[in-house]
C-alpha positions, 0 to 999 in steps of 0.5 A: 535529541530524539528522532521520534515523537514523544510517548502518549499518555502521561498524567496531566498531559493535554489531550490536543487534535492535530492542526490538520488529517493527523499531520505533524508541522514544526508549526505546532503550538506547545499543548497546554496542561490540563485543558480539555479539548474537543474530539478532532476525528471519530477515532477520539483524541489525538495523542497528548504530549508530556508536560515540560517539568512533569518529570518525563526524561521524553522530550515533550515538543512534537517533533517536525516531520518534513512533507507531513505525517510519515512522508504523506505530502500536503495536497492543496484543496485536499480534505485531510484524512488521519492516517486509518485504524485496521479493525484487526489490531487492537489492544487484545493483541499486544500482549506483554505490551498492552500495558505500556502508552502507545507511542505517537510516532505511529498513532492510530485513528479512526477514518472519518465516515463524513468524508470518505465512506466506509467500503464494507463487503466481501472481500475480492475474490482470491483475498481476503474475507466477506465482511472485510473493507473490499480492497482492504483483504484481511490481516493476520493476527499480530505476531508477538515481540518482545517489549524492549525499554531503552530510552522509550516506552515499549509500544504497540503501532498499527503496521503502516506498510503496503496495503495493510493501511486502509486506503480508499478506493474510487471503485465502492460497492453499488447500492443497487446491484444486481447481478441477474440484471447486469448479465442481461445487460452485458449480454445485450451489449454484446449480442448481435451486430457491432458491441456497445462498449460504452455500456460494457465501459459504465458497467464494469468500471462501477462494480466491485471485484467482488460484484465482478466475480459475481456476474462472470459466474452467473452469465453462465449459468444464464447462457452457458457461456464464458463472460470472459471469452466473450468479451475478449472476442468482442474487445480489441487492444488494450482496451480488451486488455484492461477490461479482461484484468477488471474480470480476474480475481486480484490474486489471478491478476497477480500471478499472471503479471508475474507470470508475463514478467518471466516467461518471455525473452527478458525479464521485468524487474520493475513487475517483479519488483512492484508486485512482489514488494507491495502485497501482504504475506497472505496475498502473497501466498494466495498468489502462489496457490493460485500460480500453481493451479494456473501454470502447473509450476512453483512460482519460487522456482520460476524466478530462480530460473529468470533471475541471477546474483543478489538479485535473484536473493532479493526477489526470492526473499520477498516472495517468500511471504515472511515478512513480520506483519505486527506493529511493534517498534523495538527501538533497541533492535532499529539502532542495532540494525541500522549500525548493522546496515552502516557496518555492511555498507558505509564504513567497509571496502565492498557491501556485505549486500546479504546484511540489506537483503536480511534486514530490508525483507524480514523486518515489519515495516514499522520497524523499518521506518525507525531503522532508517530514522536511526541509520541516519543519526548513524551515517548522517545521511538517508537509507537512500543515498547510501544504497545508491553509493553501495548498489547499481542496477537491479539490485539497486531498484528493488532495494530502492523500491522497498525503502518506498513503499516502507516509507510511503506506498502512495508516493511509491504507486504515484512514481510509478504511473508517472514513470508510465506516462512520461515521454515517449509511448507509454508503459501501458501494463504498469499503467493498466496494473497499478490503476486496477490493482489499486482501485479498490485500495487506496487510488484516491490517496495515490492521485492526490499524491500525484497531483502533489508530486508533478503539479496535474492530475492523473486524469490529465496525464491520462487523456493526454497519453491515451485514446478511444475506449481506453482512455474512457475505461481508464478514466471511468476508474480513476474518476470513480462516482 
């Protein structure tokens, strides 16, 4: 039996809506032939199934995906939402393929305007392009692959992966915005006695990045001073410290963190790890450019110095902004990685770690979803608990991380803020990194993932294990308006 849905598109099919946001249940009626039925989303008609004698060798049931549509959980009292369509990959770009079906393990929709507002704007600074969804950043062109046919359509996915999948974000653009008015405001907030940080809280946890970086240019301008120097000197704790990284551009942001990570006594893997694993080829190579401006160094050459081993291989690897970004499955190709991958883990004395390295850090992520699928016909047992049989330490945890974000990126940042929360003190730099560098992503995704995962919102979680302005800037955006 086949571990991926049937193809899409067969004459005489039904063209069938999904029972509810594009989610797979074992509970889902057999489609009948021939019967038409109303669009479910904006984006058109879900993907049909083959008819049961039409011929197909495919298996014509659709097939049960625990937890829901590609990991994503079920939230009680959530508005389901189809997985999104990024505007870059489109039939133009397939090449060779175009002509085949679009296979249903990776369908693509359009978002639904009526619940979740379309961002549109220029892009933060530091990534991506005006125009583009803010928080989104802009995608490369598809890479070409080739078409294989082995027991399957050869098909064309949208790329699930990290943040090429358009999220929505609780930070949107201002429909009144306007950046004279808000450097008088800011100014105000700080000028004389005392400084009025509910103002400064209202004001910058409402505007974009984009808007930011707008306001940080012109203050000076007006008063021929730095924004950021001021409020630094104004704020205190990890208040200032939030407020200051709202202020950077995304890739600044990053390359600091980065930056942080190695440059004291120690290194933090986790930063490393996290950043490293969750951002695109071009934000990955921004970053770089940017690392370079900031501290005059090659960031490549930084993480040699910090890290050691397989590791050192791993980081390296994923730092490079190699990874294929196209969504084209080779299902031919996953069964020979995943036999690859069981050859070098499960079935020999030691792990060949190199054969993980290569083919956990190259493939695209759509790719990667299908290796697994295969490794576990292969090894009958998941990618996961073959790694932690295999692997320890930090090689471990950033192979882990990887095989996560793969598999579902909102589950992977919601692990994280709760890693960051519990028990005693709190990781307040993961916590202050993934609520800004997510909030104009997908962090609306990533709380109902919370809530799924540990049973209380995050903005419980938050107000119980923060104070003072703190608290009240953290959760003006996790709140959004």
């Amino acid at each position: 039996m086949s571990y991926y849905p049937p193809s899409a598109g067969f004459q005489g099919a039904s063209q069938q809506p999904y029972p509810f946001g594009g989610a797979f249940t074992s509970g889902y009626p057999q489609p009948q032939a021939n019967v038409s039925m109303p669009e479910p989303f904006s984006g058109g008609l879900a993907p049909s199934y083959p008819v049961p004698g039409s011929g197909s060798s495919i298996p014509s049931h659709p097939q049960s995906y625990p937890g829901g549509y590609m990991g994503v959980s079920p939230v009680p009292g959530m508005v389901s939402q189809p997985p999104v369509a990024m505007p870059s990959y489109q039939s133009a770009h397939m090449g060779s393929c175009a002509s085949y079906p679009p296979q249903s393990s990776y369908p693509a929709f359009a978002s639904s305007a009526s619940v979740y507002p379309p961002m549109m704007g220029p892009g933060p600074a530091g990534y991506g392009v005006p125009g583009a969804p803010v928080g989104a950043y802009s995608l490369p062109p598809a890479m070409a692959a080739p078409c294989v046919q082995s027991g399957y359509q050869a098909t064309s996915a949208v790329p699930i992966g990290t943040s090429l999948v358009q999220g929505h974000g609780t930070i949107r653009p201002h429909g009144m915005f306007n950046v004279e008015e808000d450097c008088k405001v800011l100014r105000k907030a700080m000028k004389g006695f005392g400084t009025d940080e509910k103002t400064i809280i209202d004001l910058i946890s409402r505007r974009t990045n984009s808007h930011r970086q707008q306001i940080r240019n012109l203050y000076k301008t007006m008063y021929g001073r730095d924004l950021v120097h001021d409020l630094s000197s104004e704020l205190s704790f990890k208040f200032k410290q939030t407020v200051l990284a709202l202020m950077m551009s995304p890739a600044e942001y990053d390359a600091e963190e980065l930056n942080k990570a190695i440059r004291y006594l120690g290194t933090d893997e986790e930063t490393l790890v996290e950043i490293l694993c969750t951002r695109t080829n071009q934000q990955l190579n921004e970053i770089k450019s940017v690392y370079r401006r900031l501290y005059n160094r090659e960031l490549e050459r930084d993480l040699i110095g910090d890290t050691s081993g397989h590791f050192r291989r791993l980081i390296v690897s994923l730092s490079t902004g190699g990874r294929r970004e196209d969504g084209y499955v080779d299902i031919q190709r996953a069964r020979m990685d995943a036999m690859e991958l069981y050859q070098a883990g499960e079935r020999r004395w030691g792990t060949d770690e190199s054969k993980f390295n290569q083919i956990l850090c190259s493939q695209s992520h759509a790719q990667l979803q299908a290796v697994f699928e295969e490794y576990k016909r292969v090894a009958h047992r998941t990618i996961e608990q073959s790694l932690r049989n295999e692997m320890s330490g930090e090689l471990l945890m950033g192979m882990l991380a990887i095989v996560s974000v793969v598999q579902n990126p909102r589950r992977y940042f919601a692990e994280r803020l709760h890693r960051a929360l519990r028990g005693v003190g709190t990781n307040d730099d993961a916590l202050i990194r993934v609520i800004v560098s997510r909030s104009e992503v997908d962090l609306v995704e990533i709380k109902h993932e919370f809530q799924y995962a540990y049973g209380q919102t995050l903005e419980a979680f938050i107000a119980d294990d923060t104070s003072g302005d703190y608290k009240k800037m953290l959760l003006a955006i996790v709140r959004g308006y």
